[in-house]
DRENBA-930615 format. One record per residue (C-alpha): x negated, y negated, z; residue number from 0; residue in one letter. Coordinates in pm, whole numbers, plus 50000, padded with zeros to 5 digits. Layout:
BEGIN
PT     u     v     w   n res
PT     X     Y     Z NUM   A
...
end
This chain:
BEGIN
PT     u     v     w   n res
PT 55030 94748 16445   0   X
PT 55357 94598 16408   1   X
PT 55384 94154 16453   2   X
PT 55672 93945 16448   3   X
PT 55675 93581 16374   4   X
PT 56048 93347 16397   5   X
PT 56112 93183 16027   6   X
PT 56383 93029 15916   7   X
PT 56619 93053 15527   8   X
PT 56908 92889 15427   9   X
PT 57263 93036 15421  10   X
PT 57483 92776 15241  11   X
PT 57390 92409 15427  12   X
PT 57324 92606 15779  13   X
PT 56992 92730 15869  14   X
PT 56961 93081 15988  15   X
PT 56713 93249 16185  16   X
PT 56518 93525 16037  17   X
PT 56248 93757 16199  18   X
PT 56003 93851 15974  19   X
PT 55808 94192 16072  20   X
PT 55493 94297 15969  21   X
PT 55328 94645 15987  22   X
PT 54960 94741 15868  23   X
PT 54918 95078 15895  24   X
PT 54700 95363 15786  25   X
PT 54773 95540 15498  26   X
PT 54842 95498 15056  27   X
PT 54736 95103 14993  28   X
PT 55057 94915 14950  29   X
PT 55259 94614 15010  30   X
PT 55584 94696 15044  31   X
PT 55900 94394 15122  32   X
PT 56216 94467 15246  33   X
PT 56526 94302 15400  34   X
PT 56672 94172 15034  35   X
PT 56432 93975 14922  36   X
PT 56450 93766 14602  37   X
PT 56169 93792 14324  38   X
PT 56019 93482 14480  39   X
PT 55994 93614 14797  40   X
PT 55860 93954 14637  41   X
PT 55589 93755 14479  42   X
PT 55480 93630 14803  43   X
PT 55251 93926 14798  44   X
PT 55000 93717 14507  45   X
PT 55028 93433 14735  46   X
PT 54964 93512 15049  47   X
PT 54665 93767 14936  48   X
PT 54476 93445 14745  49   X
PT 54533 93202 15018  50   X
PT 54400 93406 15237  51   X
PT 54070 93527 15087  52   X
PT 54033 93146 14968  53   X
PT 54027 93050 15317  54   X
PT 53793 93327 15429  55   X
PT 54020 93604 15501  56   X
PT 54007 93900 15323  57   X
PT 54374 94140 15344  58   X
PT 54235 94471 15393  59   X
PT 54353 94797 15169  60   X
PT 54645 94930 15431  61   X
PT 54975 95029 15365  62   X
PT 55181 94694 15486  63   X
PT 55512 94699 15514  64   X
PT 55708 94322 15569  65   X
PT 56060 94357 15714  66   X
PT 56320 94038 15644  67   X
PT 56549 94056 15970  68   X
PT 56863 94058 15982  69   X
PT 56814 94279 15667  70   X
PT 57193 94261 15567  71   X
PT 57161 93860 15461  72   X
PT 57015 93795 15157  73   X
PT 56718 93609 15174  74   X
PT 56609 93342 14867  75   X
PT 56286 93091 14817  76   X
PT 55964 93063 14936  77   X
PT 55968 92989 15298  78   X
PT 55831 93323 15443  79   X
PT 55478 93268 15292  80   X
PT 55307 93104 15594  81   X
PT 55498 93339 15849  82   X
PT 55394 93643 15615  83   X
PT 54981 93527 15637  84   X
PT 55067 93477 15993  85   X
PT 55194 93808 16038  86   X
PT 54887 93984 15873  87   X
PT 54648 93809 16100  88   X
PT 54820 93899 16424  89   X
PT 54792 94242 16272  90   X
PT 54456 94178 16185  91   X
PT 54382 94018 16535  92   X
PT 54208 93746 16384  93   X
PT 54514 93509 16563  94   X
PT 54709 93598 16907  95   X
PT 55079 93695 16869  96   X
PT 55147 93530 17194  97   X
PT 55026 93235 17097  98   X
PT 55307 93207 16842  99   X
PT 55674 93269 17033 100   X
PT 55707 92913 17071 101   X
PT 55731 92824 16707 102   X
PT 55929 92925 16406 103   X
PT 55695 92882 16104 104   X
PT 55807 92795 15750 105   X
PT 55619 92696 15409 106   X
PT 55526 92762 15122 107   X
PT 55156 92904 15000 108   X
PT 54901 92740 14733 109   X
PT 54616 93018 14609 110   X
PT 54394 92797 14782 111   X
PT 54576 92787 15115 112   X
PT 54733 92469 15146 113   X
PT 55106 92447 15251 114   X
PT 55383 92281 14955 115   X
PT 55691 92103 15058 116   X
PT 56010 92301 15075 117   X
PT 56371 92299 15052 118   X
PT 56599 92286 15305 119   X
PT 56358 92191 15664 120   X
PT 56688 91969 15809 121   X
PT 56915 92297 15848 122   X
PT 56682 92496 15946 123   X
PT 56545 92245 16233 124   X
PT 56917 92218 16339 125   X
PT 56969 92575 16361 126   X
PT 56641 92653 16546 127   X
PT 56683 92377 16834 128   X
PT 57039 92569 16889 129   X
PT 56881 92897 16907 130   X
PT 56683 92706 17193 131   X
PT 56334 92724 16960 132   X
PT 56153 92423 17103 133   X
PT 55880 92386 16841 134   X
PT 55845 92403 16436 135   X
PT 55521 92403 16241 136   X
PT 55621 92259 15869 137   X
PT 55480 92139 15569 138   X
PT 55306 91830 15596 139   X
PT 55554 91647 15337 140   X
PT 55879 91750 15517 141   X
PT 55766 91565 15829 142   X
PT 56010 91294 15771 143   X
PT 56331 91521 15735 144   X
PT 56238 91734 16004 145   X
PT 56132 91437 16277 146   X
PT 56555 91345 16291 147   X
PT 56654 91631 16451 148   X
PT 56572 91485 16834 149   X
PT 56384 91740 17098 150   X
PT 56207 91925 16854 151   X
PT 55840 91924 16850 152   X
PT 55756 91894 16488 153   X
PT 55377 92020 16362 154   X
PT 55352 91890 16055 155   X
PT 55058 92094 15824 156   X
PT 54887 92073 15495 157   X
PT 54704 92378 15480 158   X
PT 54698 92752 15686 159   X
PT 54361 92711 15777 160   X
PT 54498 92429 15991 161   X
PT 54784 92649 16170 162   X
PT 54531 92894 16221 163   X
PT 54294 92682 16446 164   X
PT 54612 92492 16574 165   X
PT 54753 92851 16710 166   X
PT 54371 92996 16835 167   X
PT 54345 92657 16982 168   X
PT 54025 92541 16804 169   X
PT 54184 92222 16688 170   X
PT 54511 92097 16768 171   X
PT 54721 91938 16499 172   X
PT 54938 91622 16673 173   X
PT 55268 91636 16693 174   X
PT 55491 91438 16477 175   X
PT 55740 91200 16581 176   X
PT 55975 90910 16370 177   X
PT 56178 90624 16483 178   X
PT 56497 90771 16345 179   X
PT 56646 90375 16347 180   X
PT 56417 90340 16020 181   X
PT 56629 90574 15795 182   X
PT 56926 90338 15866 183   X
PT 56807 90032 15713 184   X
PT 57003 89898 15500 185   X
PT 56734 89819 15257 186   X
PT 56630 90168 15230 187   X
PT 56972 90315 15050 188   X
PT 57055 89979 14824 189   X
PT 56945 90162 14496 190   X
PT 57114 90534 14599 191   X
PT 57438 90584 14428 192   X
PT 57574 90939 14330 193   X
PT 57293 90988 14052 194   X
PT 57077 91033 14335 195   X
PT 57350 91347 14461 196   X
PT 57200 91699 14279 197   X
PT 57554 91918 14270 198   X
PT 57863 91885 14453 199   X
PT 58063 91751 14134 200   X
PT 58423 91814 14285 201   X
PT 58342 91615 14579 202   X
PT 58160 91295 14402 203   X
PT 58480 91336 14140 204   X
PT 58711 91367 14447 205   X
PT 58550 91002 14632 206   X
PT 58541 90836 14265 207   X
PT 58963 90892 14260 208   X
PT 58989 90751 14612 209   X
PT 58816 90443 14562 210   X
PT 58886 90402 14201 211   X
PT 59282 90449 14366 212   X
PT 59221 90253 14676 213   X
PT 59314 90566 14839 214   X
PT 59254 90679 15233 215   X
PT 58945 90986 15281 216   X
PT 58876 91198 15530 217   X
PT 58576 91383 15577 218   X
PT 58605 91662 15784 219   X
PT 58251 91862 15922 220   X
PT 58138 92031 16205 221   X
PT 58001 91799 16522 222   X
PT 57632 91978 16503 223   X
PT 57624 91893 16121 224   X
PT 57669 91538 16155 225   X
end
């Protein structure tokens, strides 16, 4: 039986959409990922099996094969864990594939099920309300960064037994939503400075000349980036 569940990964600073395929078939027990996966995303294997059996869900001895679409773009981090678990239990028909077109799932697995924070939500929310994806289901700590991008339904979660009875219905997790006025308070950036910036050193070096100078910048991005 072959499921497919909408995930998101990072290409640069843009999000990009990424299918993520999952056979169980009959055959030579194996768990097989492809699509150019990193090691971390190769490893999701340990992850996924433990957080599922620690939730009650035992992965069965099939051959499984996990497919990374589009597989020419390289794919890095940890965000295909919950859409992996997801994928087994359509397969398993323990959850309803139907039930799940609405979404596109992201997060990272604990061994005992519960969903870590990630890299990278903002992009990928931008990306997905393009693609005309109307709803996200995210970790529970990257509510926040995920709540500015407006007319997206954001389903914040802290563990995959909770996505599982949110998506069979059996108890529905609320939907998230921010006043986005409160990240502009001025009180709320008065101790940020460029220590707080991880990378970009040639643009931090570039702003220190033009102030240190006095001189005029101009910072040039894409309208849907702003």
């Amino acid at each position: 039986m072959l499921a497919q569940i909408k995930s998101m990964s990072i290409l640069g600073i843009e999000g990009k959409l990424i299918n993520i395929q999952v056979d169980v078939s009959d055959g030579m027990p194996s768990w097989e990922v492809v699509g150019l996966p990193d090691t971390s995303i190769k490893e999701s294997k340990q992850r996924v099996k433990a957080a599922l059996k620690n939730i009650g869900y035992y992965v069965k001895s099939r051959k499984i094969v996990i497919n990374l679409a589009p597989a020419s773009l390289k794919k890095e981090g940890s965000f295909f864990d919950l859409p992996i678990a997801l994928g087994l239990l359509c397969d398993f028909e323990i959850i309803n594939e139907n039930d799940l077109n609405d979404y596109f799932f992201v997060g990272e697995l604990s061994l005992d099920g519960s969903i870590n924070k990630i890299n990278g939500v903002l992009p990928m929310c931008i990306e997905a309300l393009k693609l005309g994806i109307k709803k996200a289901i995210i970790p529970y700590d990257n509510r926040l960064e995920a709540s500015v991008v407006k007319d997206l339904e954001i389903y914040p979660v802290k563990d995959l037994a909770q996505v599982i009875n949110h998506i069979n219905h059996t108890q529905s997790i609320e939907r998230f939503v921010s006043n986005i006025q409160d990240f502009f308070i001025q009180d709320n950036f008065t101790n940020l400075d460029f220590s707080s910036v991880k990378g970009q050193k040639h643009i931090k070096r570039a702003l220190e000349i033009a102030a240190s100078g006095g001189h005029n910048c101009l910072m040039i991005g894409s309208p849907g980036s702003r």
